[in-house]
N, C-alpha and C positions, 0 to 999 in steps of 0.2 A: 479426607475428602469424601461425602456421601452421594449417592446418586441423586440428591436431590441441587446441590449442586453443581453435579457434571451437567443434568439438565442446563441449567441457566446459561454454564459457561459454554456449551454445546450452541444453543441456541446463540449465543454472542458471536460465536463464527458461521453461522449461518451464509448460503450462499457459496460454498466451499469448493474449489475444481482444483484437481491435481497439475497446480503450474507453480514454479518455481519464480521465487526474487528473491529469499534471503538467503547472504554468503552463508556457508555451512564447513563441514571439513569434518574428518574423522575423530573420533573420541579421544582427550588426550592420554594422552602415553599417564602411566605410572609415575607419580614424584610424591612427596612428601609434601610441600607448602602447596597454593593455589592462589593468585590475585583473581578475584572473579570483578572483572570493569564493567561498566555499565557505558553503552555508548546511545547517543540519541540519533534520529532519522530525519535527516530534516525534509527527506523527500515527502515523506508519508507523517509526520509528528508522530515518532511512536520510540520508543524505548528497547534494548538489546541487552540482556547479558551473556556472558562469554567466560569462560574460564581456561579458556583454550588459546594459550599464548598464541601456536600459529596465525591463529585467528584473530586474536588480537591484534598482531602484526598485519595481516594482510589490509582487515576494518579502518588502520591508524593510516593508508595511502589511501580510503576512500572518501573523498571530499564530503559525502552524504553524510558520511557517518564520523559524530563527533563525540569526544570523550566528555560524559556530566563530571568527572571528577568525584565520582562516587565509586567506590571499592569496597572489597569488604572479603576477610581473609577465610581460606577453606583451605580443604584437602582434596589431592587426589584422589576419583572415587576407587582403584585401585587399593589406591591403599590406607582405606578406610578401616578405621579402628573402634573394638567398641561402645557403643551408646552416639556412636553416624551412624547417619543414616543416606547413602548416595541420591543424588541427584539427576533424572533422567531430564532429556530434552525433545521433545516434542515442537516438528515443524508443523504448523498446519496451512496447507496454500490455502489461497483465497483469492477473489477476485470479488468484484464491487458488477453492480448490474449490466453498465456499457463500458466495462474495462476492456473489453477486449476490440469494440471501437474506436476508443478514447487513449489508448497508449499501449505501446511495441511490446512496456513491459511487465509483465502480471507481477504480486506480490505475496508471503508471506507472515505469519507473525508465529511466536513461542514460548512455550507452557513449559517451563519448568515445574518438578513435582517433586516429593519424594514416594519412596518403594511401593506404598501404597496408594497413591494415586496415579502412578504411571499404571499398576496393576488392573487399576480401574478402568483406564483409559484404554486399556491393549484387548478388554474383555467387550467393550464397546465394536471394536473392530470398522472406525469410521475411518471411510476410503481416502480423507485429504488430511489423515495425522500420518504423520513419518516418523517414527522412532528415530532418531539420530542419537541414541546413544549418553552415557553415562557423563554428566561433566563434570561434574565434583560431589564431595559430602561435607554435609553440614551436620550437626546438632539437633534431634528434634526437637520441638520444643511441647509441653505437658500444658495442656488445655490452656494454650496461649500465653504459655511463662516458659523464658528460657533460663536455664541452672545455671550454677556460677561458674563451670567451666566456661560457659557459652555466652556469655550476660548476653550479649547484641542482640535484637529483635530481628528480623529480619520481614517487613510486612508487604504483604500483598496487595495491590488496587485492580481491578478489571474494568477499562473505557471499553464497555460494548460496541457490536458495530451498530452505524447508520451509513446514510447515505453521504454525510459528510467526514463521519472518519472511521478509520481503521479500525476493529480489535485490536489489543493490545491491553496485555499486564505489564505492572510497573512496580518493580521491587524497590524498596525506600529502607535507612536506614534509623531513621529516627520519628518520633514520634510526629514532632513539626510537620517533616515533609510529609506524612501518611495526612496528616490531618490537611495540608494544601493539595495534594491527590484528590481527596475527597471533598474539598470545595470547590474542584474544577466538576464536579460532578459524578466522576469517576466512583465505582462501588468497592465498599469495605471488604474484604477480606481477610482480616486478620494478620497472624503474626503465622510466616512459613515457615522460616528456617531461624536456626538460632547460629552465632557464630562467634569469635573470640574478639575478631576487632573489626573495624570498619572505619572508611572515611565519606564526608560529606561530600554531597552535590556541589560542584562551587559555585558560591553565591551570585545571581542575577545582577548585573550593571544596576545601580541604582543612576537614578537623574534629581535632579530639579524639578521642582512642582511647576505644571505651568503655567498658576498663577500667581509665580515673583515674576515672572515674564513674559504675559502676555504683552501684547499691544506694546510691546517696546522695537519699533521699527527705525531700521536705518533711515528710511526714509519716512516720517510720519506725516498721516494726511493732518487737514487742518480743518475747520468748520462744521459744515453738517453736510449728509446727503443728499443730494438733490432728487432722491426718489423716495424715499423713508422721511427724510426731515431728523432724521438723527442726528448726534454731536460724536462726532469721530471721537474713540479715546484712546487714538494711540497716544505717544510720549515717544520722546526721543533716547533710543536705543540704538544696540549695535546688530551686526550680521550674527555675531555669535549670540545674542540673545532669540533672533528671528529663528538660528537654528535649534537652538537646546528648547524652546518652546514647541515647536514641532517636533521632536525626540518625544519630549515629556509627555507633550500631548497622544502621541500614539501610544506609547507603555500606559497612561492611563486609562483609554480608551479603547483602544481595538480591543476587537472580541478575541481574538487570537494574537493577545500582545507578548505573550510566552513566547510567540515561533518568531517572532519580529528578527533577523539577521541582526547580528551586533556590528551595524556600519557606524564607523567615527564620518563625524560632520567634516572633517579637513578638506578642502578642493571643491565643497560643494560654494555657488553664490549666491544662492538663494535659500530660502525656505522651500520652494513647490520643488524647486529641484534634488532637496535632499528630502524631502517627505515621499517621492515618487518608489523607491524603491522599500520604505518601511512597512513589507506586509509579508502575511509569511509566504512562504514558499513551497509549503507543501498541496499535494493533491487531494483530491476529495476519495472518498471510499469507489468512487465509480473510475477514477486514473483522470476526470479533470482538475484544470486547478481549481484548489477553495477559492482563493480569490482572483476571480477570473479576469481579463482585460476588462476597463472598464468601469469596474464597480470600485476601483479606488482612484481617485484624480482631486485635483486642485482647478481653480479657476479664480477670474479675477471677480472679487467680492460684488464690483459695477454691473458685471454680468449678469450675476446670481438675483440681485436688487431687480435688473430690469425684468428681467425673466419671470419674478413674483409679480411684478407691477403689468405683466402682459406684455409687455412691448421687447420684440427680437426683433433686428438687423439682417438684411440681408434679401434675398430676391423672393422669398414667399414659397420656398421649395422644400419636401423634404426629400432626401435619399435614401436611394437602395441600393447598398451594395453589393451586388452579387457574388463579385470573384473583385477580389482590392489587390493580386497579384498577375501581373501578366501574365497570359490577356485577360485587362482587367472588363468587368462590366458595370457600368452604374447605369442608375436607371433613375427615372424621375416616381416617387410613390403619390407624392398628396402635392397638389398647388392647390395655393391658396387664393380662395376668390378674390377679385380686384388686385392683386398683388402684381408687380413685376413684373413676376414671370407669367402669371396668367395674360396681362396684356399683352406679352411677345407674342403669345401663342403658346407658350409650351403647353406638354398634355403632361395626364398620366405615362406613363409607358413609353414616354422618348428616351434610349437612349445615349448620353453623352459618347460623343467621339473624338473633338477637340476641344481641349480649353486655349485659347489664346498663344492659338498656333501649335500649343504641345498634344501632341498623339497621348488620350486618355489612355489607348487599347493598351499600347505597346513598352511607353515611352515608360525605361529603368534609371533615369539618371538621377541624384538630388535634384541640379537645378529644376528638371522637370517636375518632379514633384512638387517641387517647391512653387513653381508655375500653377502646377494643377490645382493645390490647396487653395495658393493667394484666389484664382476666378471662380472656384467654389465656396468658398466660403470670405467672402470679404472683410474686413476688420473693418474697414472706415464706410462712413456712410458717402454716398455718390460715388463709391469706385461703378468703374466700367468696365465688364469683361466680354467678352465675344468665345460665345459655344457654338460647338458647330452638333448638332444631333441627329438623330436617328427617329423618323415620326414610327411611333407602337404600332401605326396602323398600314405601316407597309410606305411607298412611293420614295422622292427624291429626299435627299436631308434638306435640313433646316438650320440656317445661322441666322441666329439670334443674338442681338447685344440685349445685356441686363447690365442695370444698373441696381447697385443696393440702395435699401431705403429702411428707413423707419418703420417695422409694421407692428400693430394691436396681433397681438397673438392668436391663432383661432383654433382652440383644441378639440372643437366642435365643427368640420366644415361641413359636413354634411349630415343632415336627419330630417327624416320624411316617412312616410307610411306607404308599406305596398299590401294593394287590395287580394284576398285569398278568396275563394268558396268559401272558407271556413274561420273568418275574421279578417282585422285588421292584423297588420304585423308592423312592428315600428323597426326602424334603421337609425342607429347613430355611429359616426364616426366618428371616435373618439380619439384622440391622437395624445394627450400626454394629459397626464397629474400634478405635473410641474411646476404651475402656476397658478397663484390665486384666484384668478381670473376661471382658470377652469372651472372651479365650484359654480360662479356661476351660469359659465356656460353650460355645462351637462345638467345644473335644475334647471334653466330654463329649456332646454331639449326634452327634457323629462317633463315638463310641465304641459309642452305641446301634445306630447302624445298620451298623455293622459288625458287630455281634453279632445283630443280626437277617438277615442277607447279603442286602442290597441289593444289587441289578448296576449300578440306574443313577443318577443323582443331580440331581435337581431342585434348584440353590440360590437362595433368593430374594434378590434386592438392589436392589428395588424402590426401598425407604428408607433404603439404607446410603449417607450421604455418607461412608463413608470413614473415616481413623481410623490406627492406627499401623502402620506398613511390617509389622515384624518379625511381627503376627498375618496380617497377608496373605501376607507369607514361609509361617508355620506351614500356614493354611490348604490354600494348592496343593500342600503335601506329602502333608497329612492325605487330599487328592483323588485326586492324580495317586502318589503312590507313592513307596518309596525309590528300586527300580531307574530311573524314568522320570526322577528331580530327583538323585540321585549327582551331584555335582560338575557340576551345575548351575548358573550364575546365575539368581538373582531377580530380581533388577535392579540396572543400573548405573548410580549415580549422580551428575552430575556439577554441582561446584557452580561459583562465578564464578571467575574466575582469578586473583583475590587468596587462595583457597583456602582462607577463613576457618576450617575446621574440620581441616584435615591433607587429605593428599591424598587423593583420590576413591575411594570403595569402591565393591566388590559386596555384593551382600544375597545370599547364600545362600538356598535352597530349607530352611528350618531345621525340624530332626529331632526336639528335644527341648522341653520349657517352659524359658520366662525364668525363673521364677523373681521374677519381678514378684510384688508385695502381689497375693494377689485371682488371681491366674495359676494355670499348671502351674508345680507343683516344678522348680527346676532341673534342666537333663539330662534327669529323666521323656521317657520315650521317647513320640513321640505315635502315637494310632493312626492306620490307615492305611484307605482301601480303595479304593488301588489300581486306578485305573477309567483307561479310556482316552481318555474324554470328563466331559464335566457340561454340563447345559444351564443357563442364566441367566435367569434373569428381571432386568430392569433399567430404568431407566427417565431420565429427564433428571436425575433426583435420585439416579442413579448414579454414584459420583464420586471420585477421589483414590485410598484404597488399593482399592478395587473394582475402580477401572478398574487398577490396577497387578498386581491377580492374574489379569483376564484377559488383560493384555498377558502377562504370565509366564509363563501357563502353555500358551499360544500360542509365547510364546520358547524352547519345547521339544516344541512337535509335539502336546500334545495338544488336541484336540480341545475348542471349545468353540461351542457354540449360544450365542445371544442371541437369545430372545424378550421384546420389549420394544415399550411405545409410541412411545418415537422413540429416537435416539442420546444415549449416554451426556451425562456433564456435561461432557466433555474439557479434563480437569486432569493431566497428566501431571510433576506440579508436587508438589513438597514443601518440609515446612521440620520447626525443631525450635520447638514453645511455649518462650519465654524469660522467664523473671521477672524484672519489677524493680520495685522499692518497691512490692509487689502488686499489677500486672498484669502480665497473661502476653501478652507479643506473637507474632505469626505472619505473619512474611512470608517469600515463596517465597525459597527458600536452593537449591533442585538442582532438574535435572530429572532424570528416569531412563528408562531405556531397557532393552530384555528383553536375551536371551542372543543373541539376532540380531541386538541395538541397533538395532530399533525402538520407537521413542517420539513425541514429539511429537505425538499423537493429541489436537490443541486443539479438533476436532470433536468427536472422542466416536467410540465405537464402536457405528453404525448395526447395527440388528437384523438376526439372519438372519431369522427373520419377525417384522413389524409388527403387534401387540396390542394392543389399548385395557385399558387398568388396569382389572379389571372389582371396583367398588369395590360390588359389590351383593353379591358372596358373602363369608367369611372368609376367611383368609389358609389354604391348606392344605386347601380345599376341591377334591376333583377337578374340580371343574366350573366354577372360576374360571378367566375366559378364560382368560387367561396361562398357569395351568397346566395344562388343558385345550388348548393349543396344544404346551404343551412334549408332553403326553402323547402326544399325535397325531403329532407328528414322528417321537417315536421308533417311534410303530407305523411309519409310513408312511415317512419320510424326505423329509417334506415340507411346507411349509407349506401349514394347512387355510383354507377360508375363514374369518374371522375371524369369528367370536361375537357376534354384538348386546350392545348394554352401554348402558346408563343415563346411567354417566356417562365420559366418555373424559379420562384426566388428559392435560393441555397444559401448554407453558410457562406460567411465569407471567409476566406484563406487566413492561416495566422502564419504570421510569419513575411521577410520579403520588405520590399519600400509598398506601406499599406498608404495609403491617402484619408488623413484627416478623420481617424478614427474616434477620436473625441468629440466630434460634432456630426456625426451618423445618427442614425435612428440608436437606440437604446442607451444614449449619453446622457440623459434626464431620467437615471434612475434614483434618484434620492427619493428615500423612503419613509424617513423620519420625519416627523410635523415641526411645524417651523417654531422654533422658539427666539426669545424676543422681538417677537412682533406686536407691536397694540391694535389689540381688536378692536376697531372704533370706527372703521371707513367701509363696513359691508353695506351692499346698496339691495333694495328688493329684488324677488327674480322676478325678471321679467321671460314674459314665454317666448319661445321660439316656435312660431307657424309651423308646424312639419309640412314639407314638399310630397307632392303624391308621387313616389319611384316610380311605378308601375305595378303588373298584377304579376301572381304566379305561377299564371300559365307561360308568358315567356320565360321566366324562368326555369322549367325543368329543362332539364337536359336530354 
């Protein structure tokens, strides 16, 4: 090992504090033979060797840590003989950016060497390596050939760190598995150790492709859509095709279908219900989870359809949950004009106290839950529920009946222009990417204020969890300009290395409408204006293609502000919704990276200044914190002291009876552009008048 190499692998554990999480134990005793096991992590996806029976034994009661069924035989480094060479072990702790936030328990990974590279390592004198001591001898091996005493290769991989995983090397026995090391990305290394025998990894569960089984449902629909116009293609199947199709389909697809749990389908009745737990289960390099609540769910395919088509159910409200664990707080974010709930009255900033008689604050039981869900979130159209809230603005509460309804989605409720000394500034409040329909509301938003000549641009994405790639594409064009996104990437996206989709594209900075139902006509050229910054409003509930337009438009230089209460949702994660026998599944299939190929942002992208969500004024008020802080910046170039606020939005609690966490703000993170849709029904933009906010004198604080 040369020091040109310790570099590299130095730097792969970068980030390094003296805290402990892997099991350890003293050097073994002196014996004669050695099974050295190789056990995997399912906490952290990361790999373990051991030669150290105790520790073997203790590893084989740890439910985290599971045997590959790869071994491979040595000696005790004791009583090593000539032409071994012993083997040192090297703990080196580690911890990830908000590890020490994010989880109770810090972690570890381990360098096995021989004589001369541990010598290397000890001459280094780096504060978070711990000598643990001698664990066996192996064979070395002569410019990467091992001799006949030794045949067995013994080859090295290094998965560097990021923000999504661990350091970690990965010892492999056979040529096969080094070369599947190394298509997961993982770097070469060579052949380490050389050794007399060895056994395999045991082989991954194979499945069923699943396309012998798609669309074979217990229940199969019949006709065509009544929002697409499409011709159903189920066929009639059984429960166990529903499930071995969704099996299939996550081993082909997920991005991390290696960490997938090997759960058998037995006792599940459904597909969504035995697809709910196929993800992996390890944490990101910072101690959250990779795949966090949320970013993997099912739904009914009806839904998904109306949702492209614009049109959602329900009282015209979104929410904000504050605390979803008693004492809970919801709170009202966005209503929607004419809707429902705006005719009751409800405001921003009301909020909920009772649903139909059950205590929101307090009430622990199912049935309540269950109560609070059904008047929250309605299934059927014309239900009637009775809330009792809390007005933002202080006085007596308010009971309110809502009834659900039919509504035209509005991802746009609000944009208008507020007047500066120093130009126009435009406001849009943007709310989700979700839907086809968005494209064309945010170009005709964009259209208005380009005709009214805005210089600078305020966008809100307070409540947008996100939504389809390709209007995030459109968006950073319609902001940043032709000249600035010309033969630009959007983002690159890369999926697992079975390549289930064809090989890995870029998303272009895109110029024109899709052509999507509900969209911009195809081609239609979009408007522009060209600015060389935007400021952000954003918030935890910032998420998926949100965070992929300010990675983007970052991955080309310009300029972007974050005023928000804390760091994004950091999802730098996509997929494409999949129907089968009507449900639409979503699990992550790529990640993506800007034009700089920066990605992996599983933290989120922290605020240039920190704002509390000031849920006491309207959306597009100059004098609402947020934007009120954006407006100050641009005077000043700086962040102002923050604004008193009422109420200050916070994560919500995980864990506990949470309420209706799938249809919250950040539950419309699908990120991947829609496939099989015919582009044939995009309509022209038409503008949307910007409303005059007000100026920016009452806005400072």
């Amino acid at each position: 090992m040369n020091r040109s190499f310790l570099s590299r692998f130095a730097a792969a554990f970068a980030s390094a504090l003296p805290i402990l999480l892997g099991l350890c134990s003293a050097p073994a005793s002196a014996q004669t033979a050695v099974t050295v096991v190789e056990y995997y992590n399912t906490k952290i996806a990361a790999y373990f060797l051991t030669g150290r029976a105790a520790e073997q034994a203790a590893l084989d009661g740890v439910p985290e840590f599971q045997r590959t069924g790869m071994t491979f035989a040595a000696t005790a480094a004791a009583s090593a003989v000539a032409g071994q060479d012993s083997v040192c072990r090297y703990r080196i702790d580690l911890t990830g950016s908000n590890w020490a936030a994010n989880s109770s328990a810090p972690f570890s990974s381990h360098f096995y060497g021989l004589s001369a590279d541990c010598a290397l390592i000890a001459s280094y004198n780096f504060t978070n390596f711990y000598n643990e001591g001698l664990d066996f001898a192996v064979t070395r091996p002569t410019a990467g050939t091992c001799p006949t005493s030794a045949p067995v290769p013994v080859y090295r991989t290094l998965r560097g760190a990021s923000q999504v995983d661990v350091p970690n090397h990965r010892y492999t026995v056979s040529q096969s598995a080094y070369a599947d090391m190394l298509s997961q990305g993982w770097s070469a290394e060579g052949v380490a150790f050389c050794v007399t025998s060895a056994t395999q990894s045991t082989p991954r569960p194979q499945f069923t492709s699943a396309a012998s089984v798609e669309n074979s449902c217990v229940n199969p629909r019949s006709g065509s859509s009544p929002l697409t116009g499409r011709p159903y293609p189920d066929r009639q199947g059984s429960l166990s095709d529903e499930l071995n199709w969704v099996r299939a389909f996550s081993d082909e697809t997920y991005l991390w279908y290696r960490e997938i749990p090997n759960i058998s389908s037995a006792g599940y009745a459904s597909g969504a219900s035995y697809f709910a737990p196929l993800k992996s289960p390890a944490v990101s390099f910072s101690g959250l989870a990779k795949d966090k609540p949320g970013f993997h769910y099912s739904l009914a395919t009806s839904e998904l359809e109306s949702t492209n088509a614009g049109i959602v159910y329900g009282y015209g409200i979104t929410w904000s949950m504050i605390r979803n664990t008693p004492p809970r707080q919801l709170l009202v974010a966005v209503v929607d004009p004419g809707s429902p709930a705006d005719l009751a009255g409800v405001k921003r900033g009301d909020s909920v106290l009772r649903v139909d008689g059950v205590d929101l604050v307090n009430s622990n039981t199912q049935s309540g839950i269950n109560t609070l869900n059904a008047g929250l979130f309605p299934s059927v159209l014309g239900e009637s529920h009775v809330l009792v809230l809390a007005p933002a603005g202080g006085g007596a509460n308010k009971t309110v009946t809502l009834t659900s309804a039919q509504l035209s989605l509005q991802a746009v409720p609000v944009s208008g222009v507020i007047n500066t000394p120093t130009g126009k500034v435009g406001y849009i409040a943007f709310t989700t990417f979700n839907s086809f329909a968005a494209e064309g509301a945010i170009a005709g938003a964009i259209t208005g204020l380009r005709n009214a000549g805005v210089n600078d641009l305020v966008l809100d994405l307070r409540y947008n969890g996100g939504g389809y790639l390709y209007i995030a594409s459109q968006l950073g064009y319609m902001i940043a300009g032709s000249s600035r996104t010309a033969g630009k990437v959007f983002e690159r996206s890369k999926t697992n290395d079975k390549k289930p989709f064809g090989p890995d594209e870029d998303t272009p900075f895109y110029n024109g409408g899709s052509g999507y139902p509900g969209g911009v006509a195809s081609g239609q050229a979009l408007p522009t204006l060209n600015l060389p910054r935007v400021f952000v409003l954003t918030s935890g509930n910032s998420c998926s293609a949100s965070e992929a337009f300010i990675n983007a438009l970052r991955g080309i230089d310009a300029q972007v502000i974050l005023i928000g209460s804390k760091a994004t949702c950091g999802k730098p994660f996509g997929f494409y919704g999949t129907d089968n026998c009507g449900t639409a599944y979503f699990t992550i299939q790529f990640t993506g990276a800007n034009a700089k190929g920066e990605g992996d942002y599983v933290d989120g992208f922290a605020p240039t200044c920190t704002v509390a969500d000031d849920l006491t004024r309207q959306l597009g008020d100059p004098a609402e914190g947020q934007l009120a802080a954006a407006l100050a910046y641009r005077a000043n170039g700086s962040c102002s002291p923050q604004a008193k606020s009422s109420v200050v939005a916070a994560p919500a609690s995980v864990g506990g009876l949470a309420i209706g966490d799938a249809r919250m703000i950040g539950r419309s993170n699908k990120l991947g552009n829609p496939a099989g849709i015919s582009q044939s029904s995009g309509r022209p933009i038409t503008e949307r008048p910007p409303t005059e906010l007000g100026d920016q004198q009452s806005a400072l604080p």
